[in-house]
GULUM-813548 format. One line per field, with one value per residue (C-alpha): residue in one letter; chain; x, y, z. Coordinates in steps of 0.001 Angstrom, whole numbers, plus 500000, padded with zeros to 6 digits. Each point is the difference from the previous one (the first is absolute). Layout:
BEGIN
aa (a;...)
ch (A;...)
x (X;...)
y (Y;...)
z (Z;...)
//
This chain:
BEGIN
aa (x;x;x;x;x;x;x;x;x;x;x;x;x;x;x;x;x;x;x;x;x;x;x;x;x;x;x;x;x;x;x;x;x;x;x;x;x;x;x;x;x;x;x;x;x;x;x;x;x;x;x;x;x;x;x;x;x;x;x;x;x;x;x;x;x;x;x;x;x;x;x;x;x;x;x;x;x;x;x;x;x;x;x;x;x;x;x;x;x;x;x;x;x;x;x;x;x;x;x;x;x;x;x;x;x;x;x;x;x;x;x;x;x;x;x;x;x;x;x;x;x;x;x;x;x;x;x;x;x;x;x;x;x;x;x;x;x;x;x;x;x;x;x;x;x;x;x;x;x;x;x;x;x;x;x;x;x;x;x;x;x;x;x;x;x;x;x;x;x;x;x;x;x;x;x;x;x;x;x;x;x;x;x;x;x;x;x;x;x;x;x;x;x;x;x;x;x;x;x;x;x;x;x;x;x;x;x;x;x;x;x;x;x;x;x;x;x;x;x;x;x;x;x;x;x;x;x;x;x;x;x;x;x;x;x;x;x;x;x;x;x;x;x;x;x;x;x;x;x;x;x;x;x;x;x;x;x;x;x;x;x;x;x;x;x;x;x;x;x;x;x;x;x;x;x;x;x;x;x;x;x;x;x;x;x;x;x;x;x;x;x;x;x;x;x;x;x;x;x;x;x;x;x;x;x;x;x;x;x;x;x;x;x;x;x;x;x;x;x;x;x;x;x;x;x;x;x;x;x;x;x;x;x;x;x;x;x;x;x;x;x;x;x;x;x;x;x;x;x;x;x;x;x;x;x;x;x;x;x;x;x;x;x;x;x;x;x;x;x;x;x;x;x;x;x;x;x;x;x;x;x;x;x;x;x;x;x;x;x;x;x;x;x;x;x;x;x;x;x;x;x;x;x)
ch (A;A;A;A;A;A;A;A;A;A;A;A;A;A;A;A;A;A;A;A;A;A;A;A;A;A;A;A;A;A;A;A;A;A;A;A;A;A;A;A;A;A;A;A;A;A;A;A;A;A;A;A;A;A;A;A;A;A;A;A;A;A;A;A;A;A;A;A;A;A;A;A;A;A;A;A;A;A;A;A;A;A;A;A;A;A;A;A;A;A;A;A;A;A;A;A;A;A;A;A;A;A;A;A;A;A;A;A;A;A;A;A;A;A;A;A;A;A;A;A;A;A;A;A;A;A;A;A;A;A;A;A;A;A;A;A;A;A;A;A;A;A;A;A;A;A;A;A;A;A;A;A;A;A;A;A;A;A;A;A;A;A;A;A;A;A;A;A;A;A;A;A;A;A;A;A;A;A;A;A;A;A;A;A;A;A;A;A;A;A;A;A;A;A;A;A;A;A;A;A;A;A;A;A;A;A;A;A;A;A;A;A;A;A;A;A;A;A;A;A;A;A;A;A;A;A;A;A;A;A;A;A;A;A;A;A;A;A;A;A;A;A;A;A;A;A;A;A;A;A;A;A;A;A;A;A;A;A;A;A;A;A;A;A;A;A;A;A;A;A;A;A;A;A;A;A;A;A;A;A;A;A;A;A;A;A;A;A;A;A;A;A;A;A;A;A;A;A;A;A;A;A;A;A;A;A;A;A;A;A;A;A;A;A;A;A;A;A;A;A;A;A;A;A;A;A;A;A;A;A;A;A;A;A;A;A;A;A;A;A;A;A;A;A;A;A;A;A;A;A;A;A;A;A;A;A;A;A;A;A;A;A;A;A;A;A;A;A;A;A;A;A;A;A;A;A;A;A;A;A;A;A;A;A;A;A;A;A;A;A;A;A;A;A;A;A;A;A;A;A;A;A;A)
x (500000;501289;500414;497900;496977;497168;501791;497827;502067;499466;501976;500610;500214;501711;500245;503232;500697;500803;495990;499386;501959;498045;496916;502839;500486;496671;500147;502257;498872;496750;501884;501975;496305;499595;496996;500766;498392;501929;499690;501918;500886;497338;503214;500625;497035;501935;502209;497756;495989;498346;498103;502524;501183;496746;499509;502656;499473;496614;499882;498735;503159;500092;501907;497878;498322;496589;498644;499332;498094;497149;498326;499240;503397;501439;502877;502758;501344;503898;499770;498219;502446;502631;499373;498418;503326;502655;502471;499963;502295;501002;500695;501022;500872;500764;502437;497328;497788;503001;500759;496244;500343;502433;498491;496356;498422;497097;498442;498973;498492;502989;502171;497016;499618;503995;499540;497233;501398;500906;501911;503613;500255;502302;501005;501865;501328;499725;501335;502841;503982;500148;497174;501000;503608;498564;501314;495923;498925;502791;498992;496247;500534;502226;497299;497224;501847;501014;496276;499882;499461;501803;501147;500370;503281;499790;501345;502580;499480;498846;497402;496757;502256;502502;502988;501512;500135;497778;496574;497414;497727;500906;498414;496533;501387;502972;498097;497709;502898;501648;496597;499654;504312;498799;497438;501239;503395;497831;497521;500820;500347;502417;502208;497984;499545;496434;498880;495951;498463;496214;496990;499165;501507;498128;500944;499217;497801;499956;500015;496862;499606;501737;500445;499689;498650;497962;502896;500357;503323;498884;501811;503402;499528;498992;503205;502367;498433;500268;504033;500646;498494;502242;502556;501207;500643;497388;499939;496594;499309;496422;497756;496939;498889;497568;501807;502851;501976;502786;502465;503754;500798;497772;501592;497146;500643;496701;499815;497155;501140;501588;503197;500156;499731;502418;502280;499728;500445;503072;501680;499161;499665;504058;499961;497077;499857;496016;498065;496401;497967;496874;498933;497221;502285;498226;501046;499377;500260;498963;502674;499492;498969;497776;501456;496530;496469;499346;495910;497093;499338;496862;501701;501768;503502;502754;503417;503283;501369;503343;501944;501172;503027;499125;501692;499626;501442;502579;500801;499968;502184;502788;499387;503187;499642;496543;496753;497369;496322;497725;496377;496775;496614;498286;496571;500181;502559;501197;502467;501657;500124;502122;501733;501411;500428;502545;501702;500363;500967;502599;498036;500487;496623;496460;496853;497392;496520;496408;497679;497175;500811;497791;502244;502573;502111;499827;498656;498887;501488;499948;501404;500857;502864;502099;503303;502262;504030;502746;498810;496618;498862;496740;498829;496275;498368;496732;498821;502069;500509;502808;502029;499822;500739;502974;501288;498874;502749;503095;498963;500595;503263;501705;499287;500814;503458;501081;499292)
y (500000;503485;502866;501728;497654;501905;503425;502924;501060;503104;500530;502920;499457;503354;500424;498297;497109;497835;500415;496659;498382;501121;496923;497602;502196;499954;496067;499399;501867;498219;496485;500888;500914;503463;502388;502519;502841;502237;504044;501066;503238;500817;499992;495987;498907;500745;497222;497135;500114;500091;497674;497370;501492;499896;496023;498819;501810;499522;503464;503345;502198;503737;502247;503515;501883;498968;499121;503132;498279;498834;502802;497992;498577;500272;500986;497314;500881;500080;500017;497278;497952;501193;498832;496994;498447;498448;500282;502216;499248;502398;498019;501144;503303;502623;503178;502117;498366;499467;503857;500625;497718;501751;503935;498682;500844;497761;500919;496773;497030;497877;503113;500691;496462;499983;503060;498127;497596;498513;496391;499649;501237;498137;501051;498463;502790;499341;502308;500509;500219;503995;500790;496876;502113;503446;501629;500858;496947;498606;502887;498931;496049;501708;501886;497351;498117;502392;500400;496570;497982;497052;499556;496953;500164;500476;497301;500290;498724;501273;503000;500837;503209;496739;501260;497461;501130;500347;501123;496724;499346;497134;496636;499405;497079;502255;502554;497298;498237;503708;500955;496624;500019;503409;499300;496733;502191;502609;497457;499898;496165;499787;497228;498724;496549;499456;496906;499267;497084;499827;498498;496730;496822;496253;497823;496387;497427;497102;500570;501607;502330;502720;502451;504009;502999;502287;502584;500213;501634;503123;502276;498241;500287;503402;501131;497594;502106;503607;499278;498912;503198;501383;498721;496658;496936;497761;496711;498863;496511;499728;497450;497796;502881;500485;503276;500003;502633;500505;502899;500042;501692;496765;496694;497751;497092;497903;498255;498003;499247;502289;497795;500841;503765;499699;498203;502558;503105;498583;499740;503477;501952;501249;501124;502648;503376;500109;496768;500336;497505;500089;496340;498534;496737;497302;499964;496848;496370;496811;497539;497142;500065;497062;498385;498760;501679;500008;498366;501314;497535;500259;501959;503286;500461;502488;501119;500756;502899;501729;503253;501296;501912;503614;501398;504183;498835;498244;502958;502552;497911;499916;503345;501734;503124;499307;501702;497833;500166;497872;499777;499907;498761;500230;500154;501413;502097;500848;502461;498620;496336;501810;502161;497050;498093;502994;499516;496431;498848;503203;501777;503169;500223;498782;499853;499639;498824;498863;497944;502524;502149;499363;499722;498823;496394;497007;499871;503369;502893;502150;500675;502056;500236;501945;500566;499940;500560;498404;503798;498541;503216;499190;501014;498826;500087;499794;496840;499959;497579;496981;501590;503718;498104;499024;502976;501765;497376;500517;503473;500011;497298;502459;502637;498204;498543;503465;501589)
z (500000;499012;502592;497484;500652;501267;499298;498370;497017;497633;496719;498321;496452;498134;496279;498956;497529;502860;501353;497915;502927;502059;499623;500897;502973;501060;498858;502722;503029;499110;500109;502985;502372;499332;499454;497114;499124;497241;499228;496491;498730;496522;498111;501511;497964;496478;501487;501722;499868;503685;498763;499911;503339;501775;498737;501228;503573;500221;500938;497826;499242;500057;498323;500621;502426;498505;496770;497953;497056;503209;501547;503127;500217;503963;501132;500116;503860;499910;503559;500649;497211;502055;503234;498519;499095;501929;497275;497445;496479;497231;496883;497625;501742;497313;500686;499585;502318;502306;499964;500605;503300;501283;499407;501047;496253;500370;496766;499756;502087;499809;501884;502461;500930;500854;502080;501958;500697;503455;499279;498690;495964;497663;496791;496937;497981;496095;497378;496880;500657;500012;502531;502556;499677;500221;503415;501194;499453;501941;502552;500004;500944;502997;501087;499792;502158;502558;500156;501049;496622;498574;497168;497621;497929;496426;497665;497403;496088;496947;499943;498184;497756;499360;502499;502408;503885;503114;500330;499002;503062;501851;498441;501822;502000;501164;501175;502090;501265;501393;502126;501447;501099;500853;502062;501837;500661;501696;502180;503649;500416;497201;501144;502753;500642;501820;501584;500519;501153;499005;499940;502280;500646;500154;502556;499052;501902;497143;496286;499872;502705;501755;502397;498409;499781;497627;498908;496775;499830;497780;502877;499739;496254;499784;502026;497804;496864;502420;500381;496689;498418;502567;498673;502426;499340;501351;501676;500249;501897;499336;501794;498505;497886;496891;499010;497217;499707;497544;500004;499260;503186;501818;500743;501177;502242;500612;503830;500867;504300;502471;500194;495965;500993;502700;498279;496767;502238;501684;496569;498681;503060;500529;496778;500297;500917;500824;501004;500391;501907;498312;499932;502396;500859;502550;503248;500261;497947;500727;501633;497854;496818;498514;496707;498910;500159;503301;499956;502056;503284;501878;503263;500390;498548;501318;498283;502126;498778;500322;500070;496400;499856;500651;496711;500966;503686;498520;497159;502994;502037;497264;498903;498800;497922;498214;500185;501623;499670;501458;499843;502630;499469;503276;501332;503383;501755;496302;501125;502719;498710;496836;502431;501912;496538;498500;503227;501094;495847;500070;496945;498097;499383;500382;497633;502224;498364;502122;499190;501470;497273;496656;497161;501796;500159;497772;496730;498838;497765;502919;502765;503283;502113;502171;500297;503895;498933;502804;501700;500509;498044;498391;496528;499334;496193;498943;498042;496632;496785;500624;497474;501702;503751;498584;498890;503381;501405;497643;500221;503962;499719;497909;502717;503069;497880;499121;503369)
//
């Protein structure tokens, strides 16, 4: 999965020869799990149709401020584009255009949209051998990016006037392949190695039956996918689970027991730098474990159970420089149960969850936590999407590891 996946793109398309490039461009963003919208310059459309823009992005394109030739046209809101995107791409970027970045001319949508806009810009210069070498347009790509822009470098080979040098746009898979080094360079987690445990474990009776519970492991996954877009490397030891999940930042290990989990976590957990608990393991498994079905008689039957390893005890206890979260599912004395919990296991950190509250726990999209750091200061949130939870947690590891 790319680190563009999910992202809100918008191209700007200006009018140079290498604007046929541009549907491969929007081609790949597509591929890689982005949303793209595109605004051109009026001169753009000698180049490339919108029409061939707006198929392939399954989005309308714009390219002015309305349409004169309809009388009830609206106003296409520049603003709005520009806080819509979380990337924003100027390809090809003309001199002309470039020079009108940097003065603020926004004669035209393409120009206003940039000024809008609130997300990082990129843009991938494209014009002949004399104006790449002219001293202001040298001057202009230093000034867009002391304003805070980045640029993509221009390529060297032959030109549209037939000279030889630099100035072509970057190739449409160059230009992807910069934003998403780009981007993973810039993610806080770059580098990372993360550790979750998730969802339950099954303890066996027989062949048939078990011992479980009804988590479902969507948390654990959720934070594997929040770290990754963050930029870690994930472990993820994932119990009995229905969910699959790939991503190139996610290394899945399936467990079905506790003694798989244990065993798992023991292996990975000195090379980690964040381990999160997340998993609801049994406490308890039965002592023996039937070979055969075990059949129904006509009296009562009992199991003898025993102690599991206690993996976030046992990840506390040989604790050395990682961050460790752990998790609490209570349904009385919620507080102070997790209170003692971040204590006695030697936590960084504890997500504290109840039962009581609707939305919350095993199974659902949702839920609703709250947060005690080794301070025992307490940061409460309302009831929130898996996905957003998640990010509420990285959010407050990266605050309490920087502190």
């Amino acid at each position: 999965m790319s680190v563009l996946s999910g992202k809100k793109v918008l191209i700007g398309v200006t009018a140079g020869i290498a604007a046929y490039k541009t549907a491969n461009l929007v081609r790949l963003f597509i591929k890689a799990g982005a949303e793209v919208r595109v605004v051109m310059t009026p001169s753009a459309k000698d180049f490339i149709t919108p029409l061939t823009l707006s198929t392939l992005s399954k989005n309308p394109v714009y390219s002015s401020f309305f349409e004169e030739e309809d009388e009830n046209a609206l106003w296409h809101n520049h603003v709005e584009m520009g806080i819509w995107a979380d990337l924003m791409v100027i390809a090809p970027a003309t001199a002309n255009t470039l020079s009108k970045m940097v003065s603020g001319s926004s004669d035209n949508l393409l120009v206003a949209t940039y000024l809008s806009a609130k997300c990082p810009v990129y843009f991938a210069p494209a014009m002949d051998l004399d104006m790449y070498n002219h001293p202001s347009t040298h001057q202009t790509f230093e000034k867009l990016q002391e304003y805070g822009n980045i640029m993509i470098p221009s390529e060297s080979g032959e030109l549209a006037s037939g000279l030889v040098g630099p100035g072509r746009m970057a190739e449409p898979s160059t230009i992807v392949r910069f934003i998403e080094n780009d981007i993973l360079n810039k993610l806080p987690l770059k580098g990372t190695k993360v550790l979750i445990t998730a969802g339950p474990t099954y303890e066996a009776i027989d062949p048939v039956r078990f011992i479980g519970n009804h988590s479902s492991g969507r948390m654990g996954v959720e934070l594997a996918k929040a770290a990754s877009n963050l930029g870690a490397h994930v472990n993820l030891i994932l119990g009995p689970s229905s969910i699959q999940i790939e991503h190139s930042q996610i290394k899945v290990t399936r467990v079905v027991s506790a003694q798989e989990m244990f065993d798992t976590v023991v292996s990975l957990y000195n090379d980690c730098d964040i381990a999160i608990g997340a998993a609801a393991v049994a406490d308890y498994r039965p002592k023996y474990v039937s070979d055969q079905k075990i059949k129904k008689t006509g009296g009562e039957f009992s199991i003898e159970l025993e102690r599991t390893n206690d993996i976030l005890k046992w990840m506390g206890a040989e604790k050395k420089n990682q961050f460790l979260v752990g998790f609490a599912l209570e349904t009385q004395n919620e507080e102070e149960n997790a209170k003692n919990k971040l204590k006695n296991k030697n936590l960084d950190l504890i997500v504290l969850n109840s039962l009581n509250d609707k939305g919350a726990g095993f199974k659902g999209q949702t839920n609703k936590v709250t947060l005690i750091n080794h301070k025992f200061e307490i940061k409460a949130f309302d009831l929130k999407n898996k996905s957003e939870v998640a990010q509420d947690i990285f959010n407050e590891i990266n605050t309490l590891k920087n502190e």
